[in-house]
C-alpha positions as CSV (number, residue, x, y, z in Angstrom):
1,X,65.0,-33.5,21.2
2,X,68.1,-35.0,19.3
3,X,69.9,-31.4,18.6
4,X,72.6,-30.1,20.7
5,X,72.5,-25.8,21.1
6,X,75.6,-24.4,21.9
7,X,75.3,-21.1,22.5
8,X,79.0,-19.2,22.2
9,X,79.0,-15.2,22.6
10,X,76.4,-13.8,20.3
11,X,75.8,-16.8,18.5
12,X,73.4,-20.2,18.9
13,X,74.8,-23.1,17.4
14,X,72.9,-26.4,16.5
15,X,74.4,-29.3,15.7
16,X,71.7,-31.9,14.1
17,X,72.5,-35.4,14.4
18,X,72.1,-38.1,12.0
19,X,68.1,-39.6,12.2
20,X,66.4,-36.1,13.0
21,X,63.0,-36.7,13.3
22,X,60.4,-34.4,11.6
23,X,59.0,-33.8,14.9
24,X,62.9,-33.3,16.1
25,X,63.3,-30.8,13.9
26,X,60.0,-29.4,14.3
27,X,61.1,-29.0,18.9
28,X,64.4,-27.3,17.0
29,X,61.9,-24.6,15.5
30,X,60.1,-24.2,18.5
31,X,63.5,-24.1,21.0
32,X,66.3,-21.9,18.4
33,X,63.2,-19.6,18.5
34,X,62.9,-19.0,21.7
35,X,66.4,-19.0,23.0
36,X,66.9,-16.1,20.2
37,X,65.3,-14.0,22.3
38,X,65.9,-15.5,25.6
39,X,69.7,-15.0,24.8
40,X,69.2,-11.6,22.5
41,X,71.6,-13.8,19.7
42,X,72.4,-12.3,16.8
43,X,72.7,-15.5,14.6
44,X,72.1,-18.8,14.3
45,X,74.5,-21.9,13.0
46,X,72.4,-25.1,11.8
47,X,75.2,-27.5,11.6
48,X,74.1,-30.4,9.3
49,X,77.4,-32.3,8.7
50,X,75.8,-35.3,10.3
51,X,73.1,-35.5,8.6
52,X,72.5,-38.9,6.4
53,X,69.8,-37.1,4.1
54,X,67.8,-33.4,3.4
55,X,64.4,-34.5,2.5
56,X,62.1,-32.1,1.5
57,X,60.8,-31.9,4.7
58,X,63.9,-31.3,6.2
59,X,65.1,-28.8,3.5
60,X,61.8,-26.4,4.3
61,X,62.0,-27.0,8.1
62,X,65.4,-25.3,7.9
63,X,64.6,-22.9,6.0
64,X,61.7,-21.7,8.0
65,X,63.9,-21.9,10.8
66,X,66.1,-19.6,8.8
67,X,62.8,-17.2,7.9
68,X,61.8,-17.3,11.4
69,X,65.1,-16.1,13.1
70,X,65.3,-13.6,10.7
71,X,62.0,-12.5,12.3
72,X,63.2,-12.2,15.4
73,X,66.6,-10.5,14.5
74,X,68.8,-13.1,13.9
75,X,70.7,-14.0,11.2
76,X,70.6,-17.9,10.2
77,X,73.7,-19.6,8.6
78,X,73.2,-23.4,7.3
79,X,76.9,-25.0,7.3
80,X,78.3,-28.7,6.4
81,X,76.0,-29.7,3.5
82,X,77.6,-32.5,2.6
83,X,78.8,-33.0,-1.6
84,X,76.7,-35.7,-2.2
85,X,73.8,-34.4,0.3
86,X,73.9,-30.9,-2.4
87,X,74.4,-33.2,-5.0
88,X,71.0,-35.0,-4.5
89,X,69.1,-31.7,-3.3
90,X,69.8,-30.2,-6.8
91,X,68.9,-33.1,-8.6
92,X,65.7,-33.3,-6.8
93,X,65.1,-30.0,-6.8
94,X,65.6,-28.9,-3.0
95,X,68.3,-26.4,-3.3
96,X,65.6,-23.9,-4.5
97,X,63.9,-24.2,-1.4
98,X,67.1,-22.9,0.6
99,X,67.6,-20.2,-2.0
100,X,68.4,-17.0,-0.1
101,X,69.8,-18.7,2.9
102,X,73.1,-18.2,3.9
103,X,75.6,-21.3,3.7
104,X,78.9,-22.2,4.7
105,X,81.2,-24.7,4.6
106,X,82.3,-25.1,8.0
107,X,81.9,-23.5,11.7
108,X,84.5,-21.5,11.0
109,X,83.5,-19.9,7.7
110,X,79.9,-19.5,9.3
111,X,81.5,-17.6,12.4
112,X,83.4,-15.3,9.8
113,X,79.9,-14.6,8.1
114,X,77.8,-13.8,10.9
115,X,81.0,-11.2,12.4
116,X,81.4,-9.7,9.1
117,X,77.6,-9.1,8.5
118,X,77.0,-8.2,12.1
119,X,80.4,-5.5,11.8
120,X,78.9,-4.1,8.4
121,X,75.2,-3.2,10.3
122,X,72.9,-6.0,9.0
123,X,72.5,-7.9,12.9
124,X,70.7,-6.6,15.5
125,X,72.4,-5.1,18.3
């Protein structure tokens, strides 16, 4: 797998690297999923900064990832979409296919997120 998963407190964070794979992202599902239980998290961060391109693919791996945490009781935060990466997925017609996943535009902002939702009741505890 080309992802690294950090995991810090309550949190999982993955940091996907340029040249995912389908089947890369596909071990990400399969792995984030079972961690989120293994660890009891109570989000995720899918850090995408260094991603090249969001195919169409890519766009509704992520956002079953997203569905799938949720599932378990996680929350799933998507940061570092890039402007011309968001720029092309609305032109192409991706961004719909994140609609109702949360977004950020850094680590930091997605850490703020996930405390602020989890302090307001909507995590798991």
């Amino acid at each position: 797998m080309n992802t690294s998963i950090l995991k810090q407190g309550p949190y999982l964070i993955a940091i996907l690297q340029a040249g995912q794979s389908d089947s890369d992202l596909l071990q990400l599902q399969e792995t984030l999923l079972e961690q989120v239980g293994r660890f009891r998290s109570r989000g995720v961060i899918l850090d995408v900064t260094l991603l090249d391109v969001m195919d169409s693919f890519a766009t509704r791996t992520l956002r079953g990832i997203a569905q799938a945490v949720s599932l378990r009781g996680a929350e799933t935060v998507i940061v570092g979409i890039r402007p011309e990466i968001a720029f092309a997925m609305v032109q192409l017609g991706l961004d719909t296919r994140l609609s109702g996943v949360l977004t950020a535009l850094d680590l930091e902002e997605a850490l703020a997120i996930l405390n602020r939702r989890c302090r307001e009741g909507m995590c798991r505890d």
